[in-house]
Residue, then its C-alpha position, 0 to 999 in steps of 0.5 A: x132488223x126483224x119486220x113484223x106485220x100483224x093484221x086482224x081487227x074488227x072489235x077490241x077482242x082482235x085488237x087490244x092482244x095484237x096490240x099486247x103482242x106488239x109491245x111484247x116484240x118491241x121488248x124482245x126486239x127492240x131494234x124491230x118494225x111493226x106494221x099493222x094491216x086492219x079493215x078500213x074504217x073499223x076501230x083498229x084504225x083508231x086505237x093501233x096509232x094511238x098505241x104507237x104504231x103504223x097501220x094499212x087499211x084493208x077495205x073487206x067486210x064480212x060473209x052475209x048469211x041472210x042476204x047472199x047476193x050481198x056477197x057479191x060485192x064482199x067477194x069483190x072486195x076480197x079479191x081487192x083485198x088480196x091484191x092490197x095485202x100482196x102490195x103491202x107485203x112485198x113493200x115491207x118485207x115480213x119475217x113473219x106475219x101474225x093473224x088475230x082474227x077478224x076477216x081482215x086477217x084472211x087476205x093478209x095472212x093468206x098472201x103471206x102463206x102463198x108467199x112463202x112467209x111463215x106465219x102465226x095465228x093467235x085465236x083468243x076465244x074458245x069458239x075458232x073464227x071462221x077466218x083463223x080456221x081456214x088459215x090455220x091449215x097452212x099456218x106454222x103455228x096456232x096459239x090458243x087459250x083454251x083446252x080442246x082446240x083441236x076440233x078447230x085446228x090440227x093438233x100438232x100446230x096447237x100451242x096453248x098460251x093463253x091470251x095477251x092482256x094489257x100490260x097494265x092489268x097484268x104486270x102492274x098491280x092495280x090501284x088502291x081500292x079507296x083511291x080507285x072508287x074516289x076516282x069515280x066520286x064513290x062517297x061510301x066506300x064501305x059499300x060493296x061495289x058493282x061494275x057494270x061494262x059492256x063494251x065501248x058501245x055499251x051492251x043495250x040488254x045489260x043497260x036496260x035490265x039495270x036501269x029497270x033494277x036502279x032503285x033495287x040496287x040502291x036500296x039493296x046498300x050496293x054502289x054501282x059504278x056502271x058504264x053505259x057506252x055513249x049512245x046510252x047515256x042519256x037514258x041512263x042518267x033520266x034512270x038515275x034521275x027518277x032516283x031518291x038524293x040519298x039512293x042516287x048518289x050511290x049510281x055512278x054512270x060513266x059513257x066509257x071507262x079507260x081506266x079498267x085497272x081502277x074499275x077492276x080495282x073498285x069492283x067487288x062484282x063484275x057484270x059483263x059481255x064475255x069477249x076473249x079480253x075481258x075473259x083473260x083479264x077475269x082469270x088474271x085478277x081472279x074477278x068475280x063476274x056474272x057474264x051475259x054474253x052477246x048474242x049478237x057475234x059470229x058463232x055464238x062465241x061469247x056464249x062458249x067463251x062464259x061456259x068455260x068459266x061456268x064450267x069451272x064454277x068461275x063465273x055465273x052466266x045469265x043468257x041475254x034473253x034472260x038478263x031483264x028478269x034475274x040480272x038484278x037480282x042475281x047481282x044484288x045475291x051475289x055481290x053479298x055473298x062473301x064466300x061465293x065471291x072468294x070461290x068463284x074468283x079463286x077459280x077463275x084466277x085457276x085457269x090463267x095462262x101468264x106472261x102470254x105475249x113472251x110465250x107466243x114470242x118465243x114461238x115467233x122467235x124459233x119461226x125466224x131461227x127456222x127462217 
């Protein structure tokens, strides 16, 4: 019977592949045990059991690089965190140990590597992690999504799989447009529609660019179906409350969307943050998007994530700094431009990797025939 630990975390970018990944072992192994290691108190927490699997908590946090005797205590929690990882591995005995990202991967993947386990790491973004980077070095192999990952990782432990996505986005088609709009209580469903996400918290500079827009939308004959995060919610319903009846009925204002399948469903035009999930599943539905990539993660990573899409003419891109002035507009152009909808959407569907949670576990399969 395989035992797999997997550990990373921190946002939904680490956690929905890990996840993806999990799923893919129980299929290819389905007499296998799964055990998840992630950072106290971060949403993976929450989300792993959900998913249906055990999870060990790590109490780490990240490098300050503004405040350095805070490190002080990250350092003591680090070695903390070693010390946890060992006990966790040596009471669930591993086959392999696959690393996601985020800091808590580093403790866990590295004790692994010390250990003699063979390990996995999977980096979703175009930009590596600094705590993927370091481990890589000793890695039996580093999965990737993008072209050119070499600058981050030696070339010969390279492979290129693409991203895990949900199943339900990638294996199922999505729900009949008619009926995913009246999900949402979309009346007019001859209008083209505009989603708007950004992120389960939501995206503070995407929410106020369009609670500034509202009238602008509406009037322009689009539907907004727009996902605000819970601490914006408020705000965004005295927005659509400003509105004329007749204009705002078209605002659909949601705190947090679960059903992203129906949303994909709705959306003639996408708006939002470029985390590597998100990402992956524009390129396997072929949506048309503008990203606006936050500005606030570690190396700018969003920001290299939306510009490989730009580069490939299968995005527009506004920066954050920029969002307030021409997110509107950009939308409003582009949501009524049949053709440059097509042809981004074409080629972001161009740059998808399929079916890749079976390619990284056929890799995970030769490392325990290897074992």
């Amino acid at each position: 019977m395989p035992r797999f630990m997997i550990t990373g975390g921190g946002t939904g970018g680490h956690i929905f592949p890990a996840i993806a990944i999990a799923d893919a072992l129980k299929r290819r192994f389905n007499n296998c045990e799964i055990l998840f290691v992630g950072a106290e108190g971060r949403m993976e927490m929450e989300r792993v059991p959900q998913a249906g699997y055990p999870i060990k908590a790590i109490p780490i946090s990240g490098l300050d690089r503004k405040n350095l005797l805070r490190n002080i205590g990250v350092i003591i929690k680090f070695i903390k965190g070693i010390k946890l990882a060992k006990r966790y591995i040596q009471d669930f005995e591993p086959d392999v140990v696959i690393g996601v990202g985020g800091y808590v991967s580093a403790p866990t993947v590295l004790t692994a590597q010390n250990m003699g386990i063979p390990t996995l790491i999977q980096e979703q973004n175009s930009y590596a992690g600094v705590a993927n980077k370091r481990l890589a070095t000793k890695a039996n192999a580093v999965c990737v999504a993008y072209q050119g990952m070499d600058r981050f990782f030696p070339a010969n432990k390279i492979v290129l799989t693409g991203n895990p996505i949900r199943e339900n986005i990638e294996k199922l088609p999505l729900p009949i447009r008619s009926e995913a709009l009246e999900r949402f209580g979309v009346t007019d469903v001859m209008r083209p529609t505009v989603v708007s996400v950004g992120g389960s918290l939501g995206a503070l500079t995407i929410n106020e660019s369009l609670a500034d827009g509202l009238k602008k939308i509406a009037e322009a004959g689009i539907t907004l179906i727009w996902q605000t995060g819970k601490s914006y919610q408020k705000k965004a319903q005295i927005a659509s409350e400003q509105l004329p009846t007749n204009l705002r009925e078209h605002i659909i204002i949601v705190p947090f969307i679960d059903d992203m399948a129906s949303a994909y469903s709705c959306a003639d035009l996408l708006i939002s943050r470029a985390g590597a999930s998100t990402i992956s599943e524009i390129q396997c539905l072929g949506q048309p998007t503008i990203l606006v990539p936050s500005p606030n993660v570690a190396e700018d990573h969003q920001t290299h994530n939306a510009q490989a899409l730009v580069n490939k003419n299968a995005a527009e891109m506004i920066v954050d700094a920029n969002a307030r002035t021409c997110l509107v507009d950009a939308a409003i152009a582009l949501v009524t431009n049949k053709t440059k909808l097509s042809e981004l959407g074409n080629n972001a569907h161009s740059m998808h990797l399929p079916n890749s949670a079976d390619h990284i576990i056929d890799i995970i399969s030769g490392l325990l025939k290897e074992k």
